[in-house]
N, C-alpha and C positions, 0 to 999 in steps of 0.2 A: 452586820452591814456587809454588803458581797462586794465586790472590788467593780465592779460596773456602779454602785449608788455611790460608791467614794468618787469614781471618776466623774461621774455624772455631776453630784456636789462639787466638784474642785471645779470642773468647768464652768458651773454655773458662777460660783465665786469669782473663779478669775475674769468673765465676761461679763456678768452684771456683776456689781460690785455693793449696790445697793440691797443685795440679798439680805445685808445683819440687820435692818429695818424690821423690827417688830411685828409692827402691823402696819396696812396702808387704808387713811382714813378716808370718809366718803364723805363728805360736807354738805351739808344741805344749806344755803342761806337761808332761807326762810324759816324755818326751824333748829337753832344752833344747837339746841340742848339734843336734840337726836340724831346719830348716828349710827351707820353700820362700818365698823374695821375689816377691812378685808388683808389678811394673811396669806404669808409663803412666796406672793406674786412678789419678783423682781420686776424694778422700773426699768425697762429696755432703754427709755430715750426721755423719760421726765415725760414725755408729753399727756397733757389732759386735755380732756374731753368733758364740751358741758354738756347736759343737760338744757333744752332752751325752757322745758316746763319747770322742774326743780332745782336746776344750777346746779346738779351732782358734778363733783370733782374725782372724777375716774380713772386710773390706772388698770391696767390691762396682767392677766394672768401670762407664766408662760409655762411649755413644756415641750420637752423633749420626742420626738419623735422615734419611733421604733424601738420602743422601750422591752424590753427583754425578762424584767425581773419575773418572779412568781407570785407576788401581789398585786393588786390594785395601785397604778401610780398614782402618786399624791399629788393633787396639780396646787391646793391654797386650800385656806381657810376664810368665811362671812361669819362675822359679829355686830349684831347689834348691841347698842350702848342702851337698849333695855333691856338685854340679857341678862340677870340678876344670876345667873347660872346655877336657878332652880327647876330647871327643866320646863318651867312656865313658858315659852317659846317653843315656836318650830319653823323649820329654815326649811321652803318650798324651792326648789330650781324648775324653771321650765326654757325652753328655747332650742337649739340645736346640739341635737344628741341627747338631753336631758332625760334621765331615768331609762338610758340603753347606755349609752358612751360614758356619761356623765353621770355621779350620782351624788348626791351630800345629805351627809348625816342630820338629822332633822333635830336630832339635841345640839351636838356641839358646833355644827354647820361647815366639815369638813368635807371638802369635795373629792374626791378620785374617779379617776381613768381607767372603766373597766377591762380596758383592752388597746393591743399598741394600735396605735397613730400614725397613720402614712400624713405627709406635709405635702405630697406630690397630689394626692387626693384631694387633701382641703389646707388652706394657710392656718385659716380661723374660724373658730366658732363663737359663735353669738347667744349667749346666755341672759335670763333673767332670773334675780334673786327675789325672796321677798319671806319676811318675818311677821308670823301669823302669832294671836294667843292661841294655845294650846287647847282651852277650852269654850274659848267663846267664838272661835273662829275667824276674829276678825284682825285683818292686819293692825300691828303697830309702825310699820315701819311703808312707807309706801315702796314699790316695785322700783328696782333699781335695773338697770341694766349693765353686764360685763362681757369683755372679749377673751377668749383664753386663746393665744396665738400661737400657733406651734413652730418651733425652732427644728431649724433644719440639718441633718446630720450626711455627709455623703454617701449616701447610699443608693447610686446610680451612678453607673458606666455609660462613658458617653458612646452612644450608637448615630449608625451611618443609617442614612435613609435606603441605599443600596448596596447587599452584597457585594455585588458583583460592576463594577464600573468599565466600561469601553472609551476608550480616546485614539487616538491618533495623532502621530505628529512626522514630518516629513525627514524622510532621510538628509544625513548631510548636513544637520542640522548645526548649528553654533551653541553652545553653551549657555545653560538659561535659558531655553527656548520654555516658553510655559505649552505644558502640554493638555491639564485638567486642574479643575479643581474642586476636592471633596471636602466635605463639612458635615462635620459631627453635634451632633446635639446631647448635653444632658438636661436630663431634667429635676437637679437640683436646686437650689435658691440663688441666681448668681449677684443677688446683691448680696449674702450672708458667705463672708469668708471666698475661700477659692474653690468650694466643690465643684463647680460648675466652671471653672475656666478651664480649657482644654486648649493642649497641646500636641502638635504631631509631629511625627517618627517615622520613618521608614526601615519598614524590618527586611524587607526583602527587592531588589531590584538598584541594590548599589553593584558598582560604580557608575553607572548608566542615567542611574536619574536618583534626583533628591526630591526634599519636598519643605516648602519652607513652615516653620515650628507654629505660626503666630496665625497664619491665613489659608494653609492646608494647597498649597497651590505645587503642585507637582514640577519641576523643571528638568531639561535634560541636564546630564553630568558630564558628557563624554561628547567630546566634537566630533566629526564623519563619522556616527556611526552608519553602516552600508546595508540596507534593506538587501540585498544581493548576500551575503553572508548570514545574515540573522534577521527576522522580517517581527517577529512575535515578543514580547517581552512582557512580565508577567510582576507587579509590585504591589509589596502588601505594604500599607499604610495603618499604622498606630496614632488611637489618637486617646490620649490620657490627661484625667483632671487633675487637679490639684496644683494644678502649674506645672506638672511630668514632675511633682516631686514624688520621691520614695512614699509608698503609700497609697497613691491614688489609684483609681481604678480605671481600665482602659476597656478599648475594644477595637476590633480591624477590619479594614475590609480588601478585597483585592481589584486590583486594576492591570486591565490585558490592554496593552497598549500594542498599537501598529503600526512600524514605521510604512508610511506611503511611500509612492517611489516618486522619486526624482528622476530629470536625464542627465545621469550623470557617468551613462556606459555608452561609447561609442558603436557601431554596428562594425562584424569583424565578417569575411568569408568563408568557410572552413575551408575552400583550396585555392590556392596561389591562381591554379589552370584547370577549366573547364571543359571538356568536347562533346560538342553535340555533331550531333549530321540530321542531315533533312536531302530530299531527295531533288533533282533540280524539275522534275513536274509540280512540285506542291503549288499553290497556287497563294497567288496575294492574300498578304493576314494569316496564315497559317503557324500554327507556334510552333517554335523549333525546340524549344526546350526552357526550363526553366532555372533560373539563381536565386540564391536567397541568402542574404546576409544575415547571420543570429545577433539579437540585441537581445543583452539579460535586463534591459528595463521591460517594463508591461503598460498596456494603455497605449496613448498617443506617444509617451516617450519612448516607445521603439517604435514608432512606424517610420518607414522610411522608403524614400525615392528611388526608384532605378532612373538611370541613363548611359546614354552612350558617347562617352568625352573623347575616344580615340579609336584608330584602328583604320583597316583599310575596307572595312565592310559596311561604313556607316549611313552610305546610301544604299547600301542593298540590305540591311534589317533593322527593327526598331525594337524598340523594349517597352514595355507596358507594365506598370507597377498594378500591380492583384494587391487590394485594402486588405480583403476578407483572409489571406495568408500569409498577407507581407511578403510575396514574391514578386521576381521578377523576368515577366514569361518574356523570351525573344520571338518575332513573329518576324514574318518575309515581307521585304516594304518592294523590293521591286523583282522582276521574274528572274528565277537562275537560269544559268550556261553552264553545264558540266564543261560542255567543249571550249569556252573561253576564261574558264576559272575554277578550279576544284576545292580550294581553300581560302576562309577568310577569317582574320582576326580581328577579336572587336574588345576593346578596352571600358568595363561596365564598374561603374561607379555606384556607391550605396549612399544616400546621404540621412541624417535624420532631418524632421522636418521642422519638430520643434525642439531647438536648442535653447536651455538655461543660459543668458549670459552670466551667471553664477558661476556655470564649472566651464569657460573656454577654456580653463589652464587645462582639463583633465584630454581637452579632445585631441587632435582634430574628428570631429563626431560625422566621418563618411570616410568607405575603405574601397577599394577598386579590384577586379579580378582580371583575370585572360582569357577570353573566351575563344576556342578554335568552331571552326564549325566549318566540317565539312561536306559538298556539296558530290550526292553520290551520283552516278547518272541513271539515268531511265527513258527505255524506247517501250514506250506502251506499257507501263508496269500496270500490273490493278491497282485501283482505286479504291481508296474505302470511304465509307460512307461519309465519316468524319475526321477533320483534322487530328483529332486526339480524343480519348476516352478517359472517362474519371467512374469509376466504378466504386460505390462504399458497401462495405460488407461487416456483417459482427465477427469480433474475432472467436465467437465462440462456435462458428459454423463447423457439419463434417467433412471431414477431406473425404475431396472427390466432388465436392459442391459447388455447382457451376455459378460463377458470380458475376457474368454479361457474355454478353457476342461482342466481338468483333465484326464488319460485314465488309467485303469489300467482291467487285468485281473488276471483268478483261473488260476495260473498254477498245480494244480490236473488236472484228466485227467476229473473228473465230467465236469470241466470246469460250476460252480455254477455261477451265475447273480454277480455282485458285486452292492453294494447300498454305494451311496458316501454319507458324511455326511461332516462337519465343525466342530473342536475342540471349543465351542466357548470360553474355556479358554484365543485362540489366538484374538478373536473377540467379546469381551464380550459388544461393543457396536454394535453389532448385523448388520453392516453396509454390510455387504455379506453375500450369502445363495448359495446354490449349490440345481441341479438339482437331486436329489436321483438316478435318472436314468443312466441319461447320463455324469455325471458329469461336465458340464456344470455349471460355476460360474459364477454368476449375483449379481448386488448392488440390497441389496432391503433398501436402503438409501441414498442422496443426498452425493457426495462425494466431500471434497475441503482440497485442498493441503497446503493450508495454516495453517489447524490445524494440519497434519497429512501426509507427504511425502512417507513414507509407513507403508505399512501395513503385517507385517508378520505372514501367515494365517497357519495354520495346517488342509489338509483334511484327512479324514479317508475313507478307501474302506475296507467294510465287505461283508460276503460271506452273500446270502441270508437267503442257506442252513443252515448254522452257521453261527451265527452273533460273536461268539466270536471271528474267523480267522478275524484280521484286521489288515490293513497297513497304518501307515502315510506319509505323504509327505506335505514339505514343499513349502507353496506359496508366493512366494515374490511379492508384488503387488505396482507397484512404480505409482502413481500420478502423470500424466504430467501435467503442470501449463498452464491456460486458461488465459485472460486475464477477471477477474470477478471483481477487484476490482480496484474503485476508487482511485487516489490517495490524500492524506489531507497534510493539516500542517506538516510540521516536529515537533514541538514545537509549544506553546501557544506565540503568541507573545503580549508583553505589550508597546503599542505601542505611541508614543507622539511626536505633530509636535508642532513647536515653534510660536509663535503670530508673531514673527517677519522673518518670515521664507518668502524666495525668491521662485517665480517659477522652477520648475526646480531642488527644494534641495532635496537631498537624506534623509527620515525620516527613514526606513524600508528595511534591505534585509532578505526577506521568501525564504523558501525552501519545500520542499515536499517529504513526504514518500509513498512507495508503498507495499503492503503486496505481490503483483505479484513479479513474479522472471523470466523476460523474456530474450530471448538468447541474445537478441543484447543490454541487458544491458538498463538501467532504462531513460528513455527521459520523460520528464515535458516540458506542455508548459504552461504558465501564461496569465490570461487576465480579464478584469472587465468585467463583469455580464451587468453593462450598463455603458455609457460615463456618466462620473462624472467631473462634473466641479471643483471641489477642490481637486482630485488627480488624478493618472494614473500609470500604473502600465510600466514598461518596463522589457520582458524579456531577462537576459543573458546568454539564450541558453546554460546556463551549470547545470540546472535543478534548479536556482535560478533564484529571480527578484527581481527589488528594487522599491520601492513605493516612489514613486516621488509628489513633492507637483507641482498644476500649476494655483494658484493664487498668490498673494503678499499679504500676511499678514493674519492673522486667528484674531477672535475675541473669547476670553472664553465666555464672559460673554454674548452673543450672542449665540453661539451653543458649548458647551462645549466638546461635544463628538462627533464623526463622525463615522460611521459604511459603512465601505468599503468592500462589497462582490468580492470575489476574486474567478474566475473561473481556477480550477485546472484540465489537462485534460492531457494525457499520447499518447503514440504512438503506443502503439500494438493493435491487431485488437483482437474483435471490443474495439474502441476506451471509452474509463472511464473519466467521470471525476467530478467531485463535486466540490461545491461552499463554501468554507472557508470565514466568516467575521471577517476582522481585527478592531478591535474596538479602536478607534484613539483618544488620550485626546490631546487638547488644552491646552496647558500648557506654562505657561511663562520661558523666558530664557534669560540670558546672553548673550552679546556679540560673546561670544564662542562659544550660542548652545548648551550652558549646561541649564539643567531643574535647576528652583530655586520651581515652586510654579505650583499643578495645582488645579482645581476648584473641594468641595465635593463632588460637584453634579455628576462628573466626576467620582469618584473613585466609587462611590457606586451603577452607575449605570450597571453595569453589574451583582452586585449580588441582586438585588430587582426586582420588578415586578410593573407598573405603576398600577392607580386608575382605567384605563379602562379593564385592563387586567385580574384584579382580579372578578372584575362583572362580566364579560364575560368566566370567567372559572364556576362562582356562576352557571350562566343561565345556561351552558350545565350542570352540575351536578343535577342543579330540573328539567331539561327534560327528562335527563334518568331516574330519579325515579318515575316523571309518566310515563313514557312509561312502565317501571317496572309494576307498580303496574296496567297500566290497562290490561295489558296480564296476571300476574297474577290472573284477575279477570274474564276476559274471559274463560282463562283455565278452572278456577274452577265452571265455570258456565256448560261448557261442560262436565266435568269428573262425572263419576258416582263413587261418595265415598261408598264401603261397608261398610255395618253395622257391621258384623262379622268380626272384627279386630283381635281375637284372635288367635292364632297358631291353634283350633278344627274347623278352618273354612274346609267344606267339599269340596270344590274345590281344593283347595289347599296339603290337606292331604290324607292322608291315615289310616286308624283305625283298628289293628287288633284286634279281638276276639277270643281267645282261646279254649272259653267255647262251650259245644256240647248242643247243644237245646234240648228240650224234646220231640220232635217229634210230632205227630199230636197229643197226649193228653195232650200237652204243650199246655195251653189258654191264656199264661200268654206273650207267645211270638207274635204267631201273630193268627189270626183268619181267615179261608180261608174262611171262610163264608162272610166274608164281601165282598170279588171280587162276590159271588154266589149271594149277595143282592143289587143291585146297592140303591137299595131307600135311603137303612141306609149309603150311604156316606153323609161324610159332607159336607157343601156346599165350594165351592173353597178358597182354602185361598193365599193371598199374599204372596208370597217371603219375606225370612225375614232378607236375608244376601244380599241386593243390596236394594237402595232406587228406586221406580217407578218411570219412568215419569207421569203418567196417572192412574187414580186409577179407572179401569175398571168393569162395573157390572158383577161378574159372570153369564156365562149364563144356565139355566136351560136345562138337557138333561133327556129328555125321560126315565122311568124305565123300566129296562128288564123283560121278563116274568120268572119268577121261574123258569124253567123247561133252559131259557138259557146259552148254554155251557159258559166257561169262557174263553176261544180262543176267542170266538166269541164277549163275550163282550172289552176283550183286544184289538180286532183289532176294534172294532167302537169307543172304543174312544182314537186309536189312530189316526183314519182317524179325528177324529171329534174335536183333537187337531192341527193335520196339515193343517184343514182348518179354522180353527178358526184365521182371523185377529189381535182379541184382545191377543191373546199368548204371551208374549212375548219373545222373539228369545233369550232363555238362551243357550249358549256353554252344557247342562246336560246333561248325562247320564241315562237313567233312566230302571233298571235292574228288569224283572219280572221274577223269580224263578219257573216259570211252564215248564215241560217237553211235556205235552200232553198229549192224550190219549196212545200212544204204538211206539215203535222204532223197525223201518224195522231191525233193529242189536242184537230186543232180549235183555236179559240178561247175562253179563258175570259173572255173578254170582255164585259161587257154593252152596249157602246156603244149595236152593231147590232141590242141585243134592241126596239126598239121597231118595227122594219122588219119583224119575224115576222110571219106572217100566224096561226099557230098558238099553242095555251099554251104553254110548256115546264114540264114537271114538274118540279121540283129536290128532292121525298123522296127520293131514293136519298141528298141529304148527309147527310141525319143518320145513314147508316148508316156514315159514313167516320170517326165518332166523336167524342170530346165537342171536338174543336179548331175542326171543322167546326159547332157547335151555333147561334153567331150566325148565321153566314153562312145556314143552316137555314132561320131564323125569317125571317130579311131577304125571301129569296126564296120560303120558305115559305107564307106570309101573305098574297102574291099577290089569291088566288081570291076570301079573306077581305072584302079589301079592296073589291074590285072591287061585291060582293053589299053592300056597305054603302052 
């Protein structure tokens, strides 16, 4: 007998108790002397069942469900009380399952179960017996009917009708807030014992929220918790039969809860003090500039009011609250005076519109700023087309990409060019530049929305004619978002699977951030880099995944740490995505899965650098130092170093001399006789402000005859230098101070004019025009003079 038929016996004993019962008899009233015994059935509850044709007194079969052994289970034994037990009899079964499920020995009338029995399937079968002669074929016994009922053993986990569950519940909330509620089903016999009563648990999402044991009803645990700090929260619910005693079998589902917002964050300004300017032609309604106060609530609980409570500018501008950006534009309510006023200060209040009387204690929920605004002046400035421009561009455009016009004109009648310019006060990282011409606005810089959504530019239009006449206008330039960026981790995660951990167990749920801000809202898919035998990633399509283990059992002391590349990739086009490594410790655990212990080697491996590592960083560092050092070598092999380092080097400078020379009886300065005597030059000398390549023989040139002009020796040797090979090719200048024999232009001299023997006319200067008009009258005047 196998330790499963003992136990099976023993429970049957201790639950029906009726079991040492012989046999169980089948009465017929109308015929007393005949009967059939029916054997093995325990009486579950006494109750019988008539017959209304023959008033059989019936008891009901039982058996065990999911029976296991390597035999045929026994379910009872049918005798007839004309069974003389000469084999004269045969015991027919027919009804449900009969001679497939069911089958009974036709001498001794023993029945068995050819095969195990699910109860989840069917409760009970419905059988009929009946005892025939052997040879003459005809019943002795008329047709009886029996139930064989099948008893129910737990063998179902109670399952959630969904995965994956969604709720919400609002920030802020108080304690016990009911947030959902999940219900588990099994499908054991919940009248039979406690297989089928279930209880739940929460395995993951304490301290936060509980769930109560009896009715699966999720509540918060934790008072303010702040959508503004933490919005997502993520709890796995157990739900186990047997009354959650030892033994039973469970199963779980998870639940992503989302705290809603509340208004429960006041609107703040990010500066104390504001300056706009606007010009005093702008005309009624014109926006001068805009405010905006940040509220971290979202929806209707941060929208919020502008106005204007103080100041001395409140009848000269108004404020208009923008729904679509929660701003608040200033616009011009009555005409400016630069000449009776250049400055106004206006006092601009933020309020929210829909306050929670819930959180008055957290407010007061409206913040105020300073707004200066100065009033520039203008006599006929150009005019642009529109009071302000809002231009949107993708930030993945090329620089240089013109992204609107500007237009403005002179309303004078000159009708002067207008030249557009950029405040770059508005743009001090110089990321847009305008057309001077056409005003025409282009990036001349790489533009991304993620540091920067917009950009509030100031252009200026000045008159050619006068560059003082100018007019601003205001350029709003909003950044449409591209899909440029990869999405990573949400969080670093520290990550450890248990030595003793099943395929299939959940180590790790990751999540993912995106710097992109797309319409249809943030989609993550997850997946490994490559098939990994010791993990796998599945995702839960709610921009989360869980890192699954899919061997049985991990060794530390074997590989201590695991490095799981995890490929992160999003859904907007074109598609991003990047590869995050979860770095995985082996680590020893309890029963429960709790860490007791993991390996040094493990902990310190993610902040040190192996023995191979460190070599291999050595070797690139002396490669780039000789590569360094032989181009440095090269270089200076090429370059020609000057000698003359000094600041009087003559290439480089300039020298004046003030002093007036002594003229041709000056010896002392230069000697024209030496161009007159070619002999007495010296013989050529090197360069002394550049090193030579080549230290070439000067070459010997011919002497001139005495009597040769010095034009004439100038130009032979400068022929005789620009055919001379050995030269070498210096950038000089080289300046000879000779005039020549006589100039087609004369003397304009007057020194000699008193040596004339004749007048000289000088009207033809006034005809040289008005630069010539004194010099005119000087020499003009002359004749005048003379007759006086």
């Amino acid at each position: 007998m196998t330790i499963y038929q003992f136990l099976r016996l023993f429970l049957l004993w201790v639950w029906l108790p009726h079991l040492c019962s012989p046999e169980i008899m089948f009465r017929r009233t109308p015929e007393p002397q005949r009967r059939i015994l029916g054997t093995r059935g325990p009486r579950n509850d006494g109750k019988i069942l008539h017959r209304q044709k023959r008033g059989w007194m019936w008891n009901q079969f039982f058996l065990l469900e999911e029976y296991t052994g390597s035999d045929y289970q026994y379910v009872g034994k049918l005798h007839s009380d004309q069974d003389k037990g000469d084999g004269s009899l045969k015991y027919i079964l027919s009804g449900d399952g009969a001679g497939t499920l069911f089958i009974i020995d036709e001498k001794t009338g023993d029945i068995h179960a050819t095969r195990r029995i699910d109860r989840e399937e069917k409760a009970f079968y419905t059988l009929r017996a009946q005892a025939i002669n052997r040879r003459t074929l005809r019943p002795v016994e008329p047709e009886s009917e029996f139930v064989i009922k099948i008893h129910d053993i737990n063998d179902n986990e109670p399952t959630f009708p969904e995965e994956i569950y969604t709720a919400s519940v609002p920030e802020m909330s108080v304690v016990g807030t009911s947030v959902v509620q999940v219900t588990a089903t099994d499908a054991d016999d919940p009248s039979y014992g406690n297989s089928a009563r279930v209880i739940y648990s929460i395995l993951q999402g304490q301290p936060y929220f509980s769930v109560e044991p009896e009715t699966g009803i999720i509540r918060t645990a934790l008072p303010n918790m702040n959508r503004e700090n933490r919005e997502q929260y993520q709890v796995v619910i157990q739900a186990k039969d047997m009354g959650g005693q030892m033994g039973g079998l469970s199963g779980t589902t998870t639940v992503n809860i989302t705290l809603t917002d509340v208004n429960d964050n006041p609107p703040r300004f990010p500066q104390n003090t504001m300056h706009l300017r606007v010009l005093e032609s702008s005309p009624v309604g014109t926006a001068v500039g805009s405010v905006k106060a940040m509220d971290a609530d979202t929806g209707k609980n941060a929208e919020v009011e502008y106005r204007i409570i103080d100041g001395d500018g409140t009848d000269m501008f108004d404020i208009i609250t923008e729904k679509d950006t929660q701003e608040g534009i200033i616009t011009i309510k009555k005409p400016l005076d630069y000449e009776s006023r250049r400055l106004y200060t206006l006092k601009v209040e933020a309020e929210n519109t829909h306050v929670d009387p819930r959180f008055y204690y957290l407010g007061p929920f409206k913040d105020t700023t300073i707004v200066k605004i100065s009033i520039e002046d203008a006599d006929e400035p150009p005019a642009f087309s529109r009071s302000s421009y809002l231009f949107e561009v993708h930030e993945d455009i090329e620089v240089g990409t013109i992204i609107g016009t500007v237009m403005a004109r002179d309303p004078d009648s000159a009708s002067s060019p207008i030249r557009f310019s950029l405040d770059r006060h508005t743009d001090l990282d110089r990321i847009f530049n305008i057309h001077s011409g056409n005003g025409s606005l282009y990036t001349s810089k790489p533009l991304d929305r993620e540091l920067s959504q917009w950009h509030n530019l100031t252009v200026i239009a000045a008159e050619i004619n006068n560059p003082k006449e100018t007019t601003r206008v205001a350029v709003f330039v909003r950044i449409l978002d591209v899909n440029d960026n990869a999405p990573q981790f949400a969080v670093f995660y520290d990550t450890f699977v248990c030595e003793n951990a099943r395929p299939g167990q959940l180590i790790q749920t990751i999540s993912a951030v995106d710097k992109d801000d797309p319409l249809g809202g943030q989609k993550f898919f997850f997946s490994l880099a490559a098939v990994n035998p010791n993990f796998t990633v599945q995702d839960n399509e709610d921009n989360t995944a869980r890192i699954l283990t899919r061997k049985n059992g991990f060794n530390r002391h074997e590989i201590s740490t695991y490095l799981l590349p995890v490929v992160i990739s999003d859904n907007d086009y074109p598609i991003q995505s990047s590869t995050g490594t979860l770095t995985i410790r082996v680590c020893a655990c309890d029963s429960q899965g709790n860490m007791q212990s993991c390996s040094a080697e493990a902990l310190l491996l993610p902040a040190g650098l192996s023995t191979g590592a460190l070599v291999a960083i050595l070797l690139c560092i002396i490669i780039l130092l000789v590569i360094v050092v032989l181009f440095a070598a090269l270089k200076r092999q090429r370059k020609k170093e000057p000698l003359i380092l000094s600041k009087e080097d003559i290439r480089d400078n300039i020298v004046s001399y003030n002093d007036e020379g002594g003229g041709e009886e000056d010896t002392q300065a230069f000697d024209i006789g030496t161009l007159r005597n070619p002999a007495a030059i010296e013989e050529k000398k090197l360069r002394r402000d550049i090193i030579p390549e080549t230290l070439f023989i000067p070459r010997r040139t011919p002497t001139a005859p005495d009597n040769t002009d010095v034009r004439d020796f100038i130009n032979e040797r400068l022929k005789e230098h620009d055919l001379d090979p050995t030269a070498p090719p210096y950038d000089s200048l080289a300046t000879y101070a000779y005039e020549g024999n006589d100039s087609i232009a004369e003397s304009l001299s007057s020194l000699e004019s008193g040596t004339t023997e004749g007048d000289q006319n000088y009207d033809y200067l006034r005809e040289w025009g008005p630069r010539f008009n004194k010099l005119a009258e000087m020499y003009g005047g002359g004749e005048s003079d003379k007759d006086s």
